[in-house]
C-alpha positions as CSV (number, residue, x, y, z in Angstrom):
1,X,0.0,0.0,0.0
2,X,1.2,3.6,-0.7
3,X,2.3,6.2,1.9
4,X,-1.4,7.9,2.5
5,X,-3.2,4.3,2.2
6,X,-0.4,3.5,5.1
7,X,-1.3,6.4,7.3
8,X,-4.8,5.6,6.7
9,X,-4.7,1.8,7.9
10,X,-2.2,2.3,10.4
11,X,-3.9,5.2,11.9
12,X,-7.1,3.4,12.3
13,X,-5.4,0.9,14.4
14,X,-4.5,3.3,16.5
15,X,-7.8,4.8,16.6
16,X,-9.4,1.5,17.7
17,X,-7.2,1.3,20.8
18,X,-7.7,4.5,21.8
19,X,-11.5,4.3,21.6
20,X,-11.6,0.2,23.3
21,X,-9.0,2.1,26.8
22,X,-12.1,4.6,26.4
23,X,-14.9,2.4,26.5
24,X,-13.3,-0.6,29.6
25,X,-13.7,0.3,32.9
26,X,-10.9,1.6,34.3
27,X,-11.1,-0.3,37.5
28,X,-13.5,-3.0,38.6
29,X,-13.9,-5.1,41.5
30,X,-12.5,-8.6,41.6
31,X,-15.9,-10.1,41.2
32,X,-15.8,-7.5,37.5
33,X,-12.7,-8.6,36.8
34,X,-12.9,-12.3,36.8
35,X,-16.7,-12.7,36.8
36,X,-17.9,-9.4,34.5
37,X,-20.3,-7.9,37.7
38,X,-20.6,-4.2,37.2
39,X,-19.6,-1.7,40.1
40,X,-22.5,-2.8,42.4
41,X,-21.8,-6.1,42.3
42,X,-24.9,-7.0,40.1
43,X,-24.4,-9.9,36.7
44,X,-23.9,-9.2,34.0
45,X,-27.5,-7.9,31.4
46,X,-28.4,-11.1,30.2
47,X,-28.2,-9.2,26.6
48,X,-24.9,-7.7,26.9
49,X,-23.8,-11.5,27.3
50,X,-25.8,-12.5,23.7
51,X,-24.5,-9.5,22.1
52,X,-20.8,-11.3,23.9
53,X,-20.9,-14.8,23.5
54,X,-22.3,-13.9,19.7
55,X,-19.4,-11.2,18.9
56,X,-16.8,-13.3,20.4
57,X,-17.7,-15.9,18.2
58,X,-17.9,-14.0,15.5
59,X,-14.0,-14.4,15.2
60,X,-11.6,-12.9,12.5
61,X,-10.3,-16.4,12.5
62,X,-13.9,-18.0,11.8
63,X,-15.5,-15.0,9.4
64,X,-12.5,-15.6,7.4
65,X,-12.6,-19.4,7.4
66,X,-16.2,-19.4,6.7
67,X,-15.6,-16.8,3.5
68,X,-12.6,-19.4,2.7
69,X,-15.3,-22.1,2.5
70,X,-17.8,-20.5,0.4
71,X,-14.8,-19.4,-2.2
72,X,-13.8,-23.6,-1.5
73,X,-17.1,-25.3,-1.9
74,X,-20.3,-22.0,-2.5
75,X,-22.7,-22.0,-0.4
76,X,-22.6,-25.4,0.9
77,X,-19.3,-24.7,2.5
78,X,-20.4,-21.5,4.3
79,X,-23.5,-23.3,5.9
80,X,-20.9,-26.4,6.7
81,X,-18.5,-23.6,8.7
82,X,-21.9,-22.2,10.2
83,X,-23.1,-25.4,11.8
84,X,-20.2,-24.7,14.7
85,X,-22.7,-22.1,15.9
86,X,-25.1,-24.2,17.1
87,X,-23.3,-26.2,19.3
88,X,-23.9,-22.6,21.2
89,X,-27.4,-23.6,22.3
90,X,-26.5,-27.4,22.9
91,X,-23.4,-26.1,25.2
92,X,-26.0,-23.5,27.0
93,X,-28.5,-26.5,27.3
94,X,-26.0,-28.5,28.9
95,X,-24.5,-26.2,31.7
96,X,-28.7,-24.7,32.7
97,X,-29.0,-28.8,33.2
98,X,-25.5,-28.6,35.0
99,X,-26.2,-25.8,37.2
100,X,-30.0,-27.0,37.8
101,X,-29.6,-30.1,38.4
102,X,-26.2,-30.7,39.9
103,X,-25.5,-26.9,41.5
104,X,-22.5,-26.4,39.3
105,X,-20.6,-23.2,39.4
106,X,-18.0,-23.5,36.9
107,X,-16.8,-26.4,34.5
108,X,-13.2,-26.6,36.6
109,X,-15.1,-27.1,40.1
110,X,-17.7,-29.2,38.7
111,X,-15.2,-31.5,37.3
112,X,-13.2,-31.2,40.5
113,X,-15.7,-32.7,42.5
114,X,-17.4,-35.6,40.6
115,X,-14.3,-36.7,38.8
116,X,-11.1,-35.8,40.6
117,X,-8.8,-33.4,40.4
118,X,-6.4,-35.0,37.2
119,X,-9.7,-34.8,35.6
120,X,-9.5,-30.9,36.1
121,X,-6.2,-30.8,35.2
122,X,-6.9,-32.4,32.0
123,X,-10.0,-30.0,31.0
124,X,-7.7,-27.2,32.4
125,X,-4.7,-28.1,29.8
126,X,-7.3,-28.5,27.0
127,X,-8.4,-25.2,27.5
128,X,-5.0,-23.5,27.9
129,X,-4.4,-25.3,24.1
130,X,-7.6,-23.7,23.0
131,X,-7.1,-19.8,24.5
132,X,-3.7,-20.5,22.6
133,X,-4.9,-21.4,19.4
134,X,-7.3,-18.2,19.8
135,X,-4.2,-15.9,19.9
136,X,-2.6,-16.4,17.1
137,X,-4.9,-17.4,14.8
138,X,-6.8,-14.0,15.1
139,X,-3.8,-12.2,15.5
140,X,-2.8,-13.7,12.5
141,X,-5.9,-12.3,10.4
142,X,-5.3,-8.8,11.6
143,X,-1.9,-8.8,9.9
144,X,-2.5,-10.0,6.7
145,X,-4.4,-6.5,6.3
146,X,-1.0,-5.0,6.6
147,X,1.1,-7.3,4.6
148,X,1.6,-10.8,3.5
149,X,2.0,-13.4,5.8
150,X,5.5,-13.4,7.5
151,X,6.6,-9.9,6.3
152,X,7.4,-7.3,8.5
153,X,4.2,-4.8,8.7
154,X,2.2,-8.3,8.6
155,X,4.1,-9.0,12.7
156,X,3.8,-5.2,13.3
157,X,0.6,-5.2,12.5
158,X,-0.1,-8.6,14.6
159,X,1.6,-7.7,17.8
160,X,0.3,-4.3,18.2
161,X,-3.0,-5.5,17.9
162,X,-2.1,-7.5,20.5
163,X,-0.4,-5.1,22.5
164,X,-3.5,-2.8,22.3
165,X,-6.1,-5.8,23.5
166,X,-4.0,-6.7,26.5
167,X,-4.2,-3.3,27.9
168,X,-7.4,-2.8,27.9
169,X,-7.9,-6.2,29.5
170,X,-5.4,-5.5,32.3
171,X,-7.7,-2.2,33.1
172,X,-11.1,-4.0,33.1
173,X,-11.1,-8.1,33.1
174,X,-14.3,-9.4,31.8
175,X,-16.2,-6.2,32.6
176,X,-14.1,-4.7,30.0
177,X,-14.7,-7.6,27.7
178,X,-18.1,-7.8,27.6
179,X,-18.9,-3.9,27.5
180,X,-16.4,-3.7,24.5
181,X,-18.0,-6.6,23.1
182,X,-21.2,-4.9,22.5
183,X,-19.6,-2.2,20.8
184,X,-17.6,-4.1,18.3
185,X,-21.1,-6.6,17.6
186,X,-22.9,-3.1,16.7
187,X,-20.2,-2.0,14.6
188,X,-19.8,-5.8,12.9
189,X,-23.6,-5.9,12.7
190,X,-23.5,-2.4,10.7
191,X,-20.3,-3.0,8.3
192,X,-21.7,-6.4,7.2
193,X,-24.8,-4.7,6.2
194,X,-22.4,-2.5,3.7
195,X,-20.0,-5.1,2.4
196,X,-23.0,-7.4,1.3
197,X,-25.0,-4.8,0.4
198,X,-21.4,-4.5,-2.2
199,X,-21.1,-8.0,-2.7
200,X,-24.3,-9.5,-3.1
201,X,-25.7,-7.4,-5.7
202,X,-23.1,-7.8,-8.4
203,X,-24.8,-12.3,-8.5
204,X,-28.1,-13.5,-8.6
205,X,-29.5,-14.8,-5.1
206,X,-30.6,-17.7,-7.0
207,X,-26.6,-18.2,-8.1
208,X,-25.7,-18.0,-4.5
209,X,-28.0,-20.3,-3.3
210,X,-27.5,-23.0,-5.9
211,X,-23.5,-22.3,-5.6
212,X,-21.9,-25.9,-4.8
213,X,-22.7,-29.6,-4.6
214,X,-24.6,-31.4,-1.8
215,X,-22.6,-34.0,-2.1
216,X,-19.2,-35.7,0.4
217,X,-17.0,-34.3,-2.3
218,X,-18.9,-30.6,-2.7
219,X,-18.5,-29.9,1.6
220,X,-21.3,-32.2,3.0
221,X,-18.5,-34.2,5.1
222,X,-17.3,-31.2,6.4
223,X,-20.6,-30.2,7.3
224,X,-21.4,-33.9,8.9
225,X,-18.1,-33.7,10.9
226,X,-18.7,-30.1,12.2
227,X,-22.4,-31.3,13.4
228,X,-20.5,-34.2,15.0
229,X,-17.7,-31.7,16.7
230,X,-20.4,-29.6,18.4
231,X,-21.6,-32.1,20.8
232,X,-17.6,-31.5,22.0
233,X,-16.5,-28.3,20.8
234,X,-18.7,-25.5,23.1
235,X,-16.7,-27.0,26.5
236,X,-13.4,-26.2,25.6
237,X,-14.4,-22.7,24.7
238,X,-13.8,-21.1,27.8
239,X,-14.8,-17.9,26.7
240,X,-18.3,-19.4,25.6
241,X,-18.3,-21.3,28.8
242,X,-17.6,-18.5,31.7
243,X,-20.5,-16.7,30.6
244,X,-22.7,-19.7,31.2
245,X,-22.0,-18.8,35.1
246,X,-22.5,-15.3,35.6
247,X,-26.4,-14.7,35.4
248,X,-29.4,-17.0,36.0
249,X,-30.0,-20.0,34.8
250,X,-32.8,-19.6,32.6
251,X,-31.5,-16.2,31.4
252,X,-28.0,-17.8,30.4
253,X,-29.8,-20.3,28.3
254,X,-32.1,-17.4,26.6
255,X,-28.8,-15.9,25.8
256,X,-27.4,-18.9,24.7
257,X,-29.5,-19.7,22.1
258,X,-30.6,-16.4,20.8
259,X,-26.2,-15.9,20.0
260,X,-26.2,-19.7,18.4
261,X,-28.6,-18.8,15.8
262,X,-27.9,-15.0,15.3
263,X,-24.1,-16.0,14.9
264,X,-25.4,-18.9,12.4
265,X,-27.0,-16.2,10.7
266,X,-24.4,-13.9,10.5
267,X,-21.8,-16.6,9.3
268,X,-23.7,-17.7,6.6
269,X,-24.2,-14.7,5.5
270,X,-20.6,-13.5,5.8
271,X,-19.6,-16.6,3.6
272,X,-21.2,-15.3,0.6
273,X,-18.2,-12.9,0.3
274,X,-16.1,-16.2,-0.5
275,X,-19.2,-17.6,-2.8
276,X,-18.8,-14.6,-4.9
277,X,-15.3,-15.6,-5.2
278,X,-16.7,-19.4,-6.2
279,X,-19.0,-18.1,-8.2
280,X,-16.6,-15.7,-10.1
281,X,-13.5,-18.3,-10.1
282,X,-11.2,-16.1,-7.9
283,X,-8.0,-18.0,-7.1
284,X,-7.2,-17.3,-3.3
285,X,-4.3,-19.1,-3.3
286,X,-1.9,-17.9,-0.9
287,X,-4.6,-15.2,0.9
288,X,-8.4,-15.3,1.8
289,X,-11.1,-14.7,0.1
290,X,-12.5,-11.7,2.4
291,X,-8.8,-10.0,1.4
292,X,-9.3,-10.9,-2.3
293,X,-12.8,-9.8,-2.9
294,X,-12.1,-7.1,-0.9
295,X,-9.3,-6.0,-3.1
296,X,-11.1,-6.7,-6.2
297,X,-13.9,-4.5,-4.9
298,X,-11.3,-1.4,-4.4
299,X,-9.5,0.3,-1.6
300,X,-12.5,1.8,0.7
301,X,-14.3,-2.2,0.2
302,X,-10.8,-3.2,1.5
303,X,-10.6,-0.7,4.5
304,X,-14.0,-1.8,5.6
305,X,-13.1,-5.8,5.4
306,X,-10.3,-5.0,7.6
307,X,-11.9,-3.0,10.2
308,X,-14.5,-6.1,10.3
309,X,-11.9,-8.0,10.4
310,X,-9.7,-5.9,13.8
311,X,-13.6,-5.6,15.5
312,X,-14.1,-9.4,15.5
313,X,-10.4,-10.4,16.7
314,X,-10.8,-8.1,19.2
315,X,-13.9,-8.9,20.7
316,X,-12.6,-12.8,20.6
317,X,-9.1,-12.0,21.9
318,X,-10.2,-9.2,24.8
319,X,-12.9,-12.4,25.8
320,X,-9.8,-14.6,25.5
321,X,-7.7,-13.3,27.9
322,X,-10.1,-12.9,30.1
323,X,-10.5,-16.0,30.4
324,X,-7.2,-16.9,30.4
325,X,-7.1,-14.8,33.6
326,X,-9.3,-16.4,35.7
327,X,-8.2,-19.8,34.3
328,X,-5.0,-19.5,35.8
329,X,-5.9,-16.8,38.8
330,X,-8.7,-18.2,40.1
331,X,-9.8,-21.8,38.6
332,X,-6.2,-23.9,38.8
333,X,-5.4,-22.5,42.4
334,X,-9.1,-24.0,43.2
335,X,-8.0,-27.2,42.0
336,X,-5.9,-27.4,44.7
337,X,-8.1,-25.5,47.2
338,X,-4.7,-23.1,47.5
339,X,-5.5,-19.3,47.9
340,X,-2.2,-17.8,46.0
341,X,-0.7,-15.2,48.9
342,X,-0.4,-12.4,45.6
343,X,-3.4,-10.4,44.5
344,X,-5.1,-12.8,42.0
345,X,-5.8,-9.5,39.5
346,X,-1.7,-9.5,39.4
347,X,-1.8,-13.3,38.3
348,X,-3.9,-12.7,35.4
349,X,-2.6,-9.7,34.2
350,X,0.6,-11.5,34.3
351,X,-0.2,-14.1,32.5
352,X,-1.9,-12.7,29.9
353,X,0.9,-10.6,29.3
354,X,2.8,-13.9,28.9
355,X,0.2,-15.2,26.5
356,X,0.5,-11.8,24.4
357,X,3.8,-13.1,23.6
358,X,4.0,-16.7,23.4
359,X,0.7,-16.9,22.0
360,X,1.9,-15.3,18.8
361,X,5.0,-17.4,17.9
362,X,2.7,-19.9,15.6
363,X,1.5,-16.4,13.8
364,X,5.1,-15.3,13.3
365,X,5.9,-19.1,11.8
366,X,3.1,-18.7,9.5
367,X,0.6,-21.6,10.5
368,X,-2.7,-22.4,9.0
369,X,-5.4,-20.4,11.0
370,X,-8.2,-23.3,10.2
371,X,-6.3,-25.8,11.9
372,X,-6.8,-24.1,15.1
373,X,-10.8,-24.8,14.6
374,X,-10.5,-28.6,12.8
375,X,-7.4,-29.9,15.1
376,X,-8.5,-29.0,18.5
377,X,-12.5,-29.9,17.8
378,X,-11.1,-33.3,17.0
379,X,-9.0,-33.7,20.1
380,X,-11.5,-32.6,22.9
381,X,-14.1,-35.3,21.3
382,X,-13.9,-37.4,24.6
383,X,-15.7,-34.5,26.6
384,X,-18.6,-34.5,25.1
385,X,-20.4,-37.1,27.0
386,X,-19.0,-35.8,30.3
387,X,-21.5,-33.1,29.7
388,X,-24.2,-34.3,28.1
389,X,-24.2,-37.4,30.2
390,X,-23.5,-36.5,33.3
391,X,-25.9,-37.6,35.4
392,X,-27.4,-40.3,33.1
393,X,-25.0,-43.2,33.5
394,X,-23.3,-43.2,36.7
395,X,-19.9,-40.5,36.1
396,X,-16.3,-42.1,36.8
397,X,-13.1,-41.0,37.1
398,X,-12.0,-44.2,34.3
399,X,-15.1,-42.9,32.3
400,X,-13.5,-39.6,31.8
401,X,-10.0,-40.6,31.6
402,X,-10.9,-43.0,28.8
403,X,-12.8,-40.8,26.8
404,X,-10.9,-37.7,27.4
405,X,-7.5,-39.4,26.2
406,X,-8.4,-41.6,23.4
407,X,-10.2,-37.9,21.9
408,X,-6.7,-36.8,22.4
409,X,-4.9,-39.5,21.1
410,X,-7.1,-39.3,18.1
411,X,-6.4,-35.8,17.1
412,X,-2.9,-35.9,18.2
413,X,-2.4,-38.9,15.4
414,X,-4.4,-36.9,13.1
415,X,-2.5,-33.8,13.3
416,X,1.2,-35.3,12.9
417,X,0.4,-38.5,10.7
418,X,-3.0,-38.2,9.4
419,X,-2.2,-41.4,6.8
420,X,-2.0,-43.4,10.0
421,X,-6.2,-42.8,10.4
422,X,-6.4,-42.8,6.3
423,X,-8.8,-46.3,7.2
424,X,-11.1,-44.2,9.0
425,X,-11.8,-42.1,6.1
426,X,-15.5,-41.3,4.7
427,X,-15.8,-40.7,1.1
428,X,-13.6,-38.9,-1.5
429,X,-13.6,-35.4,-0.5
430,X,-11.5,-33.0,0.7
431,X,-12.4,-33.8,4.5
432,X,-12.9,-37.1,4.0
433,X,-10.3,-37.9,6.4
434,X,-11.8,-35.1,9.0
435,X,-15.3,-36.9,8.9
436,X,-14.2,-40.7,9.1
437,X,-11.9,-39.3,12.2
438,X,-15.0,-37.5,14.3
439,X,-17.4,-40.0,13.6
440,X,-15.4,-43.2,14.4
441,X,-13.8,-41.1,17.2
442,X,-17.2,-40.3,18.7
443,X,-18.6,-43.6,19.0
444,X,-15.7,-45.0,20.6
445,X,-15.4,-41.9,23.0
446,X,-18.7,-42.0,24.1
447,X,-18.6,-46.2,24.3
448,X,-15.4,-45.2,26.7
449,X,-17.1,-43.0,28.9
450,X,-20.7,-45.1,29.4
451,X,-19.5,-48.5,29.6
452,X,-17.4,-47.7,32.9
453,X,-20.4,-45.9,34.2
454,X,-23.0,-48.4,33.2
455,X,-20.5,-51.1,35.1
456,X,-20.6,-49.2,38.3
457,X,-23.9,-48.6,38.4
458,X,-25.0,-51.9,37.9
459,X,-22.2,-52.8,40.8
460,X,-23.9,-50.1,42.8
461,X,-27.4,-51.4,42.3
462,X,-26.7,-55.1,43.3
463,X,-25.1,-53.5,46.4
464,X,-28.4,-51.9,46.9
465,X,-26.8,-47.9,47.2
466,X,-29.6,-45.0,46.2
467,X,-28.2,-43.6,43.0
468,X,-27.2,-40.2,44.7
469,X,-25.2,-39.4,41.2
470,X,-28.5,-38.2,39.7
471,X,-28.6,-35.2,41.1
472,X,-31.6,-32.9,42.6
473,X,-35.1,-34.8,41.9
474,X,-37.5,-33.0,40.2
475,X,-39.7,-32.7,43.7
476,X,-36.6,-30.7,45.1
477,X,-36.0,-28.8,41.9
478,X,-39.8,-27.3,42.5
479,X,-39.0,-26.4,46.0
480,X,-35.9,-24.5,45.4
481,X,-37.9,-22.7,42.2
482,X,-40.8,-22.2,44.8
483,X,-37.9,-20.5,47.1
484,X,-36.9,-18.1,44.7
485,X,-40.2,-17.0,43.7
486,X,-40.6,-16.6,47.1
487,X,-37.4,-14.3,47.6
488,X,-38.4,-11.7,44.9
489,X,-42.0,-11.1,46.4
490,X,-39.8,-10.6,49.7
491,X,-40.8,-13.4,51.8
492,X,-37.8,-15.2,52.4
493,X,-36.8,-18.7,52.1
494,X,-35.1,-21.1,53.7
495,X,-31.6,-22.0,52.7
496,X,-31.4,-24.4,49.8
497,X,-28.0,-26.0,50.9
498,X,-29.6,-29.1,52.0
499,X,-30.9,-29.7,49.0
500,X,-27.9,-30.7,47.6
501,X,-27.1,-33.7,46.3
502,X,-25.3,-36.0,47.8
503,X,-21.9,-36.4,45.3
504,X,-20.9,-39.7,44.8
């Protein structure tokens, strides 16, 4: 780009930091810090956590992978990259049943206490991987605005987009997050209007929506596979999951589900960018297609892709290292039941600090941003039925430990010697291989973790033991609603503590 282009993009950058140090709080308690409470010590708007989880979700990583797909495989592909969202509502059904049922209060602590604490060390590793992957991958996005991948404005561009999301994260923690999250969804929400207002035009809607094959080969594996990742793929998100705890139930899971299928919405929609590419037979060979539509569109079509593009990474990487925070500030030290002597503020600004830097070393060796979605959904398969089955067969530390590292083992395999699992494949088609994988992988996953707990529990039942594993009955669940509808007309109600279950 010339000098005056230059000044332009650059000084946008700079602009956008300035206005996201504006918009966080400048200092919140810990409670805003780690658990988003405003400065009376009230959750979170249940809204301002849809217009969260969907914005963080909305990722530059995932917005350019979905476009990549359209300009890969038309429309088909872009629906295929979409069907991630709705593991969204299947996560937030899982943690109101969670919380309901079972009194949960976070994934770490539930796992801590019905499946030991190497079992929370496991999730906790799993999710460290994941905030990783989250980095660089939308750091990685940002750059390639600036200059092609590896080159020197491309890393500028990278780590002081990184350098700016930090520091507003150090001033307000998950407050911060969440109220600049809602500013970058509006201003998302409002540029996509324009660019496919641009884009869309210039082909038919019937062309779009006739754009690709609904076949193995034309993108329906990938789309099978993706469905089969999102019984797994919402738990490792911590930045999906944390905001499951910090309203009521019944208002998480509104907010939950409204996000899945706006942010289905929006990504579908967003992938038409890369079926005008299909359509049109633009090679993106060696860039995206958002860049290269963008670029065949002119400069001001390019400015706007890229400030979509900064909005989205930020609101994914602020969310990101929040969670990173209170991963390692509060959640690990609980493992252990240890209260760290330093300020637990400190511990997360330190390490996300840490993460700034580390987390941007696969960026600055040029990896593949899509494997960050494809490898790490396959790995994580085995926690799926933790969640969705708690409760139902008898849980077990083996249960876990079996599903949880043959998942791993799986994508491990898969990511350094994917020939090794070439019998697994499904079809012909470009993710063959990722279909035969996640299917194959599920079913013995989920074998893993209920035949253990089916063998205990029949153990348990000829030893005549009440199956306290089940959690509250519904008989108790009514009382404790009758409580609280009690408490808001202001007539008190007894403590609900010994309603809870016994944990086995």
């Amino acid at each position: 780009m010339d000098a005056t282009t230059g000044i332009f993009f650059w000084g946008f950058l700079i602009v956008y930091g300035v206005v996201m140090f504006l918009l966080s709080p400048k200092t919140v308690s810990l409670g805003g810090f780690f658990k988003g409470e405003d400065k009376h010590g009230r959750a979170a708007n249940p809204w301002m956590i849809t217009a969260s989880i969907f914005i963080a979700w909305i990722f530059a990583k995932s917005v350019t992978n979905a476009a990549n797909m359209g300009a890969e495989f038309g429309i088909v592909g872009g629906i295929g990259y979409a069907v991630y969202w709705l593991c969204i509502p299947l996560t937030g059904w899982a943690l109101y049943r969670l919380r309901r049922k079972f009194r949960a209060t976070s994934m770490v602590s539930f796992l801590t206490e019905h499946y030991g604490v190497a079992a929370a060390f496991c999730f906790s590793a799993a999710i460290l991987v994941r905030l990783f992957n989250e980095v660089w991958s939308n750091t990685s996005v940002v750059g390639a605005y600036y200059g092609a991948s590896g080159s020197t404005p491309f890393i500028i561009a990278a780590l002081l987009f990184t350098a700016i999301t930090v520091g507003y994260c150090c001033w307000g923690g998950m407050r911060g997050s969440i109220i600049t999250d809602v500013a970058q969804a509006i201003l998302f929400a409002v540029l996509l209007i324009a660019v496919l207002i641009w884009v869309v035009p210039q082909d038919s809607l019937g062309a779009f929506a006739t754009s690709g094959s609904w076949t193995l080969e034309g993108g329906v594996d990938f789309i099978i596979g993706a469905g089969l990742q999102c019984l797994s793929y919402g738990f490792h998100d911590a930045v999906l999951t944390d905001r499951g705890f910090i309203c009521e139930e019944k208002k998480m899971l509104r907010s939950f589900t409204v996000a899945g299928l706006l942010g289905f919405v929006a990504i579908v929609l967003f992938s038409l960018i890369g079926v005008h590419a299909y359509l049109n037979d633009m090679s993106i060979a060696g860039s995206s297609a958002p860049v290269v539509v963008a670029q065949s569109l002119g400069l001001v079509a390019f400015f706007v892709m890229a400030v979509i593009m900064i909005a989205t990474a930020g609101s994914t990487l602020d969310s990101t290292f929040s969670s990173l925070a209170k991963l390692t500030a509060r959640d690990l030290p609980g493992i252990l039941g240890h209260t760290p002597k330093m300020n637990p503020r400190i511990i997360g600004i330190i390490f996300m600090i840490v993460f700034g830097i580390v987390g941007n070393l696969p960026m600055v060796m040029g990896a593949s941003i899509i494997t960050a979605t494809t490898i790490s959904g396959t790995m994580i398969m085995g926690i799926g039925p933790v969640f969705l089955l708690h409760g139902v067969v008898k849980p077990t530390k083996v249960g876990f430990q079996l599903a949880f590292w043959i998942g791993m083992a799986l994508g491990i395999a898969d990511t350094v010697a994917p020939s090794a699992l070439a019998f697994m494949n499904i079809g012909g088609g470009t993710y063959a291989n990722f279909l035969g994988v996640n299917l194959w992988g599920a079913v013995i996953c989920w074998a893993a973790y209920i035949i253990p707990g089916l063998v205990a529990q029949a153990a348990e039942k000829r030893a005549g033991i009440k199956p306290t594993w089940k959690g509250l009955t519904k008989e108790e669940l009514a009382r404790l609603d009758a409580d609280a509808r009690r408490r808001e007309l202001g007539e008190g109600a007894p403590d609900p503590e010994d309603l809870a279950p016994t944990r086995a």
